[in-house]
PLY file of the C-alpha trace (Angstrom):
ply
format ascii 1.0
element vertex 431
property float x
property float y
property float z
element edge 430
property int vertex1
property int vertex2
end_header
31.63 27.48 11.49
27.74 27.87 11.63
28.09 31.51 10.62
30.36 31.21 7.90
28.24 28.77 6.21
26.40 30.44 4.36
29.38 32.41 2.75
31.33 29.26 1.74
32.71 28.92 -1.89
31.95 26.20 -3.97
35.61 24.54 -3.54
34.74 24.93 0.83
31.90 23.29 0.30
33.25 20.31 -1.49
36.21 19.88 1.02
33.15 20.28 3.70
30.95 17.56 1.75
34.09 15.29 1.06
34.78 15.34 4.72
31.43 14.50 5.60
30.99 11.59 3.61
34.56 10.51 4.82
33.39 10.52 8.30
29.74 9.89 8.21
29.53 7.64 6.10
25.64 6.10 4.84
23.26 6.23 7.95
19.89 5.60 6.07
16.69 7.54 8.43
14.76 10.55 8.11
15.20 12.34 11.59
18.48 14.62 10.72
16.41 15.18 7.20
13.04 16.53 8.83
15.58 18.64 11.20
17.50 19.97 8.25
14.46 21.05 6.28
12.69 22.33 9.20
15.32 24.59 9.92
15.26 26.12 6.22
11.84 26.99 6.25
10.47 23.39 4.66
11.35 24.53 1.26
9.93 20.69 0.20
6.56 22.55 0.75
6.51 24.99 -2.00
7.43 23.22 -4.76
4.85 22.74 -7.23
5.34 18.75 -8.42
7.20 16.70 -7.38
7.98 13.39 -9.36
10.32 11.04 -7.02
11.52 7.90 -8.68
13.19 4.69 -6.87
14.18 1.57 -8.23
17.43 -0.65 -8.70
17.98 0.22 -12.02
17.36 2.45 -14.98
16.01 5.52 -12.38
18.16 8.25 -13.91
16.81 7.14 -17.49
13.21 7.06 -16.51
13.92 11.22 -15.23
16.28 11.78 -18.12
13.67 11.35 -20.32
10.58 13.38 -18.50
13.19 15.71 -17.99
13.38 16.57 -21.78
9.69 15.70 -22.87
8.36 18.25 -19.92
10.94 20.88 -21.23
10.13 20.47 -24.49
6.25 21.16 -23.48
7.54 23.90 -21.79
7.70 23.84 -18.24
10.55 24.92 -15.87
12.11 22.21 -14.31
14.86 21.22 -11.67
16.46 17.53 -11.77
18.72 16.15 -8.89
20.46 12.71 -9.41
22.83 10.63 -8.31
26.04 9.69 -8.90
27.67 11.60 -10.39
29.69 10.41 -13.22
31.50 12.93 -15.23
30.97 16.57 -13.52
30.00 16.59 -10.25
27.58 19.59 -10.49
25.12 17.18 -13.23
23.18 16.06 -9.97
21.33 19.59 -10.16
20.09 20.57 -13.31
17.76 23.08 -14.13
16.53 23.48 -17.45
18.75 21.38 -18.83
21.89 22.54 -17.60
23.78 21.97 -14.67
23.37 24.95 -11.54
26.06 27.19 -11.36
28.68 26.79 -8.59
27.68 30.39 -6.71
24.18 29.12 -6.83
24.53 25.62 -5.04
27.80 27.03 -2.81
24.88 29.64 -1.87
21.93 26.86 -1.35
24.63 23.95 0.23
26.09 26.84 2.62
22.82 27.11 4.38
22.28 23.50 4.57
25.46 23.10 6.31
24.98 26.05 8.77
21.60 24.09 9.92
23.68 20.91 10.02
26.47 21.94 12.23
23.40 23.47 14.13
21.72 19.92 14.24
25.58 18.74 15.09
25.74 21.11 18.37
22.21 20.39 19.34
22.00 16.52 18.96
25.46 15.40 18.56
24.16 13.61 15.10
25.33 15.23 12.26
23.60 14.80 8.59
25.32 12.70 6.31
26.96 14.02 3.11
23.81 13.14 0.54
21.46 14.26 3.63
22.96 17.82 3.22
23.56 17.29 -0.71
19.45 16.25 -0.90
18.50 19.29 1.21
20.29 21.84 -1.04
18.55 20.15 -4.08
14.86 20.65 -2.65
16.09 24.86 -1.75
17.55 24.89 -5.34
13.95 23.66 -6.52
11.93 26.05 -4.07
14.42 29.14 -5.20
13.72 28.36 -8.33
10.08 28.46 -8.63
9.88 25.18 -11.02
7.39 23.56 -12.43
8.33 20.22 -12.04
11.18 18.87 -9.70
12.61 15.36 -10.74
14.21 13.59 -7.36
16.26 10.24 -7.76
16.97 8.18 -4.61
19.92 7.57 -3.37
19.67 4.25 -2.20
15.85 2.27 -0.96
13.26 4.89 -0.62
11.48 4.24 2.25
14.20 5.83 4.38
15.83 7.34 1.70
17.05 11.21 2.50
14.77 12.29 -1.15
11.60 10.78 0.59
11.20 13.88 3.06
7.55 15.12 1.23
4.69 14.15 2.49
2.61 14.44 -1.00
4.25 14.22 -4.49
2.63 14.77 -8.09
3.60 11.33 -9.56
5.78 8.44 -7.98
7.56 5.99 -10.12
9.43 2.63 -9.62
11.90 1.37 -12.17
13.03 -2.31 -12.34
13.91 -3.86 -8.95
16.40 -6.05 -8.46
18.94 -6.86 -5.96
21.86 -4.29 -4.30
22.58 -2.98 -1.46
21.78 -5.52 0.43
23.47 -4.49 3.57
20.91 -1.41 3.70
18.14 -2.88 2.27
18.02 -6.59 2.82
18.66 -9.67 1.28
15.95 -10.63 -0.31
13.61 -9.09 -3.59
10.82 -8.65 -1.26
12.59 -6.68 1.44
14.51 -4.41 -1.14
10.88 -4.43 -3.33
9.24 -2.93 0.19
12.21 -0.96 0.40
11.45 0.99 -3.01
7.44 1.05 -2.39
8.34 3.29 0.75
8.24 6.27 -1.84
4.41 5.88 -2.94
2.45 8.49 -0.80
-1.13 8.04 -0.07
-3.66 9.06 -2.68
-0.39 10.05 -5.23
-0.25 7.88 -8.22
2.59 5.40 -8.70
4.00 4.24 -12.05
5.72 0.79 -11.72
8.35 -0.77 -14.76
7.02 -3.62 -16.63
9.62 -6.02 -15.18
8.41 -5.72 -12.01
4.90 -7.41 -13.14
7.45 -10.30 -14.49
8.24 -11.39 -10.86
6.65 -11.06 -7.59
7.93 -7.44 -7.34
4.66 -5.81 -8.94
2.17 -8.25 -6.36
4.09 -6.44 -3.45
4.37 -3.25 -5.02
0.29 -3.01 -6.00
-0.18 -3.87 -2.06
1.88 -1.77 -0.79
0.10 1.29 -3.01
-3.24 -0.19 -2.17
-2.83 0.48 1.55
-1.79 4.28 0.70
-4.81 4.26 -1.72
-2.53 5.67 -4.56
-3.36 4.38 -8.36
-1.04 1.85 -9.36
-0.27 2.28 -13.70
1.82 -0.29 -15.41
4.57 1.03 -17.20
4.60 0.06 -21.05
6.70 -2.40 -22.13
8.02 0.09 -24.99
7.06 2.93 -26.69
5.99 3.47 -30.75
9.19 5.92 -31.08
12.78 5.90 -31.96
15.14 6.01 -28.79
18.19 8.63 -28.91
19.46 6.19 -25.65
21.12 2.48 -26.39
20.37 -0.54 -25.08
17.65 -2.98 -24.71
16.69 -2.18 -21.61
16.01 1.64 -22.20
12.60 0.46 -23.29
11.34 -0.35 -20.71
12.50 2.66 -19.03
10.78 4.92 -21.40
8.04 3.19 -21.40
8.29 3.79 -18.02
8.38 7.34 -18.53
5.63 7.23 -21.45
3.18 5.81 -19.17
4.37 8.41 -16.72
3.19 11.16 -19.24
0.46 9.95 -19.75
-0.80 9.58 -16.09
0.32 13.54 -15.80
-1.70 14.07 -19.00
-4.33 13.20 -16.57
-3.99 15.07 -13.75
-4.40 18.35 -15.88
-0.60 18.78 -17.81
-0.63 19.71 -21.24
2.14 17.48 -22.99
1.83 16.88 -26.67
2.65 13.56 -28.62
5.37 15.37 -30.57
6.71 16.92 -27.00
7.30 12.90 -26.36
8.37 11.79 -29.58
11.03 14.26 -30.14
12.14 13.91 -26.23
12.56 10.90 -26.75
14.54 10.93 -29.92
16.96 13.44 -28.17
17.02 12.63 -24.49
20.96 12.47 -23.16
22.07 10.31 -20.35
25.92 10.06 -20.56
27.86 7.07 -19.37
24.79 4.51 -19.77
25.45 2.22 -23.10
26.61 5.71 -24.51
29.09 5.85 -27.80
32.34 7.73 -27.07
33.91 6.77 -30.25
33.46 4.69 -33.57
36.44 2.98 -34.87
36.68 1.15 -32.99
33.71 1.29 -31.19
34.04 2.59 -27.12
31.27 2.41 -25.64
30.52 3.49 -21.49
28.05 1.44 -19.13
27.59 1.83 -15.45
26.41 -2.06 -15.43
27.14 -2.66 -11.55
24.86 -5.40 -10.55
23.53 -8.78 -11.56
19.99 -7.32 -13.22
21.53 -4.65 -15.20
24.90 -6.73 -16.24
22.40 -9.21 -17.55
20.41 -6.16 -19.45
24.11 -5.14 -20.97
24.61 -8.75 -21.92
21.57 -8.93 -23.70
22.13 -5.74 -25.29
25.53 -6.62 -26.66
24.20 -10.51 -27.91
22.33 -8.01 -30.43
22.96 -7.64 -34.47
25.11 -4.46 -34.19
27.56 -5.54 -31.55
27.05 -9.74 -31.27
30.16 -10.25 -33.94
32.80 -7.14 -32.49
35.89 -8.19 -31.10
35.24 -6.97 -27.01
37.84 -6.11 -25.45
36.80 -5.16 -21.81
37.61 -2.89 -19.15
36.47 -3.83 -14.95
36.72 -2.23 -12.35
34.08 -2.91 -9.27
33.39 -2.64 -5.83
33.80 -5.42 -3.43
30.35 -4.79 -2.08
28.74 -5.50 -5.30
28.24 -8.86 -6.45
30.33 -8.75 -8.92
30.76 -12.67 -9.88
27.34 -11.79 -11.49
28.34 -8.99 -13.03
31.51 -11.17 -14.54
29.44 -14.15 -15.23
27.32 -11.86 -17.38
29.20 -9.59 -19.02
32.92 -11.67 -19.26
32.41 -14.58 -21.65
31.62 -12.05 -24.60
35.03 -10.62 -24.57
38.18 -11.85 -26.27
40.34 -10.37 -23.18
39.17 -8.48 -19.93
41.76 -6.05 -18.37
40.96 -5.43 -14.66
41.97 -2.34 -11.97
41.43 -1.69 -8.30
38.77 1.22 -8.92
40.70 4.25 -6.50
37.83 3.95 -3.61
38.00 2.28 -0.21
35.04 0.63 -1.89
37.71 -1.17 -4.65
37.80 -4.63 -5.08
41.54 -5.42 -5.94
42.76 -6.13 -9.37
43.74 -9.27 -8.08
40.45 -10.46 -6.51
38.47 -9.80 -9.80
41.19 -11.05 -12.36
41.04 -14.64 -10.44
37.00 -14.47 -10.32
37.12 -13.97 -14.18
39.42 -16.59 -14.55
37.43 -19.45 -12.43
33.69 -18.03 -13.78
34.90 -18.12 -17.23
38.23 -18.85 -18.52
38.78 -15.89 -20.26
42.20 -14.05 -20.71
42.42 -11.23 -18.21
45.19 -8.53 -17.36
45.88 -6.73 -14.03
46.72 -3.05 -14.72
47.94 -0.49 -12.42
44.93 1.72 -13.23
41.94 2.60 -14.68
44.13 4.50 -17.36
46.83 1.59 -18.08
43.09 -0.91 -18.79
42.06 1.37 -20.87
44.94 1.97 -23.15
45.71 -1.48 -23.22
41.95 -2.24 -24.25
41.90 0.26 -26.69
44.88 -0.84 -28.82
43.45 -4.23 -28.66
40.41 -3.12 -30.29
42.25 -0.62 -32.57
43.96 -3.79 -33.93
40.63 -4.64 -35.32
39.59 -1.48 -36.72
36.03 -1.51 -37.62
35.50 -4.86 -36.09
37.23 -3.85 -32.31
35.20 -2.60 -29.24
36.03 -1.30 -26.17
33.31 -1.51 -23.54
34.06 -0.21 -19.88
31.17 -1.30 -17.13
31.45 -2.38 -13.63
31.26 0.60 -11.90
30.04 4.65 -12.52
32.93 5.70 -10.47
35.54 5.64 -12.93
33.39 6.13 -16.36
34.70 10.24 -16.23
38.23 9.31 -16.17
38.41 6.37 -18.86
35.66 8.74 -21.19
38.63 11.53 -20.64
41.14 8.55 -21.61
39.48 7.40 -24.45
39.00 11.21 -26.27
42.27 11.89 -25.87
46.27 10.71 -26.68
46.54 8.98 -23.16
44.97 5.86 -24.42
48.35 4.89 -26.37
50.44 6.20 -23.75
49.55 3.53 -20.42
50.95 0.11 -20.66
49.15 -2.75 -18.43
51.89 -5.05 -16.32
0 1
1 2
2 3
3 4
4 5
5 6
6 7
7 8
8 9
9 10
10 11
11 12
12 13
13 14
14 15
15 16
16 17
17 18
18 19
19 20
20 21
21 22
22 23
23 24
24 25
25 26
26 27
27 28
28 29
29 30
30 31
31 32
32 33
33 34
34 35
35 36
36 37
37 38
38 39
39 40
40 41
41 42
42 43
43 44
44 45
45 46
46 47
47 48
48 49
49 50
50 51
51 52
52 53
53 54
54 55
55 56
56 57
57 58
58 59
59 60
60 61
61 62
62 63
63 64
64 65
65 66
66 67
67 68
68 69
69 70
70 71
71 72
72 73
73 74
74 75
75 76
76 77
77 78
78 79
79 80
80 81
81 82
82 83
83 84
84 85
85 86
86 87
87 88
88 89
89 90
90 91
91 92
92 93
93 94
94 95
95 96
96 97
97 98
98 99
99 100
100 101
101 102
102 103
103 104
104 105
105 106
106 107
107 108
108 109
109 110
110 111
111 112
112 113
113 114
114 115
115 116
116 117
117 118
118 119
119 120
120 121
121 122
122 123
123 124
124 125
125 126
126 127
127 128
128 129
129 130
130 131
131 132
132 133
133 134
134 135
135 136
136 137
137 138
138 139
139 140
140 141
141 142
142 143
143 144
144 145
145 146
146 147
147 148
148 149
149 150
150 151
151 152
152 153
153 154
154 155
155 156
156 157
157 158
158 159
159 160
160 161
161 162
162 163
163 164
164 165
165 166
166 167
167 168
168 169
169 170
170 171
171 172
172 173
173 174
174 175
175 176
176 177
177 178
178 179
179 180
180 181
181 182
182 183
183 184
184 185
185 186
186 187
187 188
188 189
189 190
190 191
191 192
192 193
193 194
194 195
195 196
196 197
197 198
198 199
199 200
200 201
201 202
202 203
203 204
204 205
205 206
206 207
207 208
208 209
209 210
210 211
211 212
212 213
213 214
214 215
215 216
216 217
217 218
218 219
219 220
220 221
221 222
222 223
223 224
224 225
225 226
226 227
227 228
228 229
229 230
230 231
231 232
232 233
233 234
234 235
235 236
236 237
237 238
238 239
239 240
240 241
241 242
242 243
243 244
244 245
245 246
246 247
247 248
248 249
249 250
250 251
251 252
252 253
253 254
254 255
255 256
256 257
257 258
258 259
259 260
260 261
261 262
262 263
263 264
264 265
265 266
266 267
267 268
268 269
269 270
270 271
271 272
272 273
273 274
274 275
275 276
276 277
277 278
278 279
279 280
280 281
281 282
282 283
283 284
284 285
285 286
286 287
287 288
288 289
289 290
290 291
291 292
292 293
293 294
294 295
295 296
296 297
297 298
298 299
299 300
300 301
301 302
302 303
303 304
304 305
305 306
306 307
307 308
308 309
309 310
310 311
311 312
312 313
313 314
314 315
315 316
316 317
317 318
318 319
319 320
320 321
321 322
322 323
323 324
324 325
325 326
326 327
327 328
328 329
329 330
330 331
331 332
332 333
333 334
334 335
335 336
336 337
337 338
338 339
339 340
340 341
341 342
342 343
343 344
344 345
345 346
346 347
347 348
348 349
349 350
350 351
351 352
352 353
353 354
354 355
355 356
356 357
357 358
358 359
359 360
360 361
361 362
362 363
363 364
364 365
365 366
366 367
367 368
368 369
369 370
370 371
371 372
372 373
373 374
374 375
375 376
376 377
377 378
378 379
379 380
380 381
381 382
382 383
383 384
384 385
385 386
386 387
387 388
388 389
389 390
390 391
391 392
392 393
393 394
394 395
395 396
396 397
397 398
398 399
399 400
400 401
401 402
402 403
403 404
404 405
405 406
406 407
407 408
408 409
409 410
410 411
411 412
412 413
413 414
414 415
415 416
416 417
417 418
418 419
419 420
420 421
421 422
422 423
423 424
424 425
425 426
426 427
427 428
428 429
429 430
């Protein structure tokens, strides 16, 4: 196996990566990471800036939009997210567009011949995302960027991303609580959690939210002990948003702030680099349109803090009188009675599935949760694609004045998106 590694094909190296995180599951720690990289040559070492963002929610906004504001000023850079929601290969962008399959097969088939070296050796293999985050820092290295823009996964103190010692810019979006089996049960321990990623003397960008609770108190001390700058992020920025959604503010601002601080340390961005990044920054399957009559729109609202944010969003002027007709499906490890008492009450009918994960909650389990939280008429469906037929001929019934709105989960946003822009919506019936 080690020595055909590095001359798998992109479909091996899925079934290989599938397997993995099948049977190795989420082991957060950084010993198999500082193996793996060691092993390729500590490609994390060469790359020119690094900007690592953590947080509960709105992270993959915040790097959406330096990702096209730092393009449009012109320099080369490499973006690696997580999940993915509607190709799998839109974790690893560079310039823009997603890395070709030969090029990660190439970069993830040397990962794994170093992994089922670590394997032999130790008898402690890397986990899928360890070996999925090394082949994003040899994609940056190979590729000479400018600027590399790393998500977490999950915390960030022992997150498989924080493997640098010394990053240009670190930035915390709004914390809130998930994952608590990982990162603990309460804001302070997941707040700790995400400060893990602020390096000392590096400056750290934190959300405005954060300042709202105690999050930004622990946050500034944690940053104080690695002597690293602490900047606010703004509240909102003076420029039209191409992203929906109230709370995408505050993640540009976020992101504005961000600039600025690189402005700083010796980048040349101009003002209409930001304004027009801004005004066409994409981030599919967060508040995002998919059609207009009626109206279907996508959200990956999966916890308390950001169902609230979608709730607040949709008790707005352009949505507050449509006819929602909604589409769940969650994980059980979520707390998704939040998520339902948030999001539930606005809709004339919810239609529920059992998202196709081990992860699922049942049908059943979330139909009687919406029930006792709020009354509302809900339907068990088969399927993601039987929920979201039967929601979208609700909402066709009311033309101009319908909506569809899918949240709960990422997961499944690819396959009802697919559903919705094509003939298969009128062709699933619910039980």
């Amino acid at each position: 196996m080690i020595g055909k590694a590095e001359t798998m094909s992109y479909e091996e190296v899925r079934r290989y990566l599938a397997g993995a995180e099948h049977t190795r599951g989420i082991r957060p720690g950084l010993s198999r990471m500082r193996q793996l990289m060691t092993l390729l040559g500590n490609p994390e070492k060469s790359i020119r800036g690094i900007i690592h963002v953590a947080g509960t929610n709105g992270k993959g906004s915040i790097l959406a939009f330096l990702d096209e504001i730092l393009r449009r000023a012109g320099y080369h850079v490499v973006k690696y997210t997580s999940p993915a929601v509607f190709s799998w290969l839109e974790r690893y962008t560079a310039d823009g567009q997603p890395v070709t399959e030969k090029n990660f097969a190439a970069a993830a088939g040397r990962v794994i011949a170093a992994a089922e070296l670590i394997s032999e050796r130790e008898g402690d293999p890397p986990t899928a995302f360890e070996i999925e985050t090394a082949a994003a820092y040899l994609i940056a290295a190979e590729a000479a960027c400018d600027f590399f823009l790393v998500e977490t996964g999950m915390g960030g103190l022992l997150d498989a991303t924080n493997i640098t010692d010394r990053v240009t810019l670190s930035v915390i979006g709004s914390v809130s609580r998930d994952h608590m089996a990982f990162l603990g049960n309460t804001l302070e321990e997941i707040a700790a959690q995400k400060a893990g990623i602020i390096k000392d003397g590096c400056p750290v960008v934190v959300s405005a939210s954060n300042f709202r609770c105690e999050n930004g108190n622990l946050i500034v001390k944690a940053a104080a002990v690695h002597r690293a700058a602490v900047y606010r992020g703004d509240d909102r920025v003076p420029y039209p948003l191409s992203l929906s959604g109230a709370h995408q503010q505050e993640n540009a601002g976020a992101a504005y702030t961000a600039v600025r601080v690189l402005r700083q340390l010796g980048y040349g961005i101009s003002e209409s680099c930001v304004r027009e990044g801004f005004a066409h920054t994409v981030w599919p399957g967060r508040f995002e349109t998919v059609r207009q009559t009626p109206l279907c729109i996508l959200d990956g609202a999966h916890n308390a803090a950001a169902a609230e944010r979608l709730a607040e969003t949709l008790r707005g002027p352009q949505y507050a009188e449509k006819k929602k007709f909604l589409v769940l499906g969650i994980f059980k490890d979520k707390e998704y009675d939040q998520v339902v008492r948030a999001v539930a009450p606005m809709a004339e009918k919810v239609y529920v599935f059992t998202p196709d994960s081990p992860r699922g909650l049942s049908a059943g389990m979330l139909a009687a949760c919406v029930r006792s939280l709020t009354g509302r008429p809900v339907t068990e469906c088969g399927d993601v694609g039987a929920a979201v037929g039967a929601a979208y001929r609700e909402a066709e019934k009311n033309g101009e004045n319908g909506m569809v709105l899918c949240c709960g989960s990422l997961s499944y946003l690819g396959k009802a998106k697919d559903i919705l822009l094509t003939s298969e919506k009128s062709a699933v019936s619910c039980l």
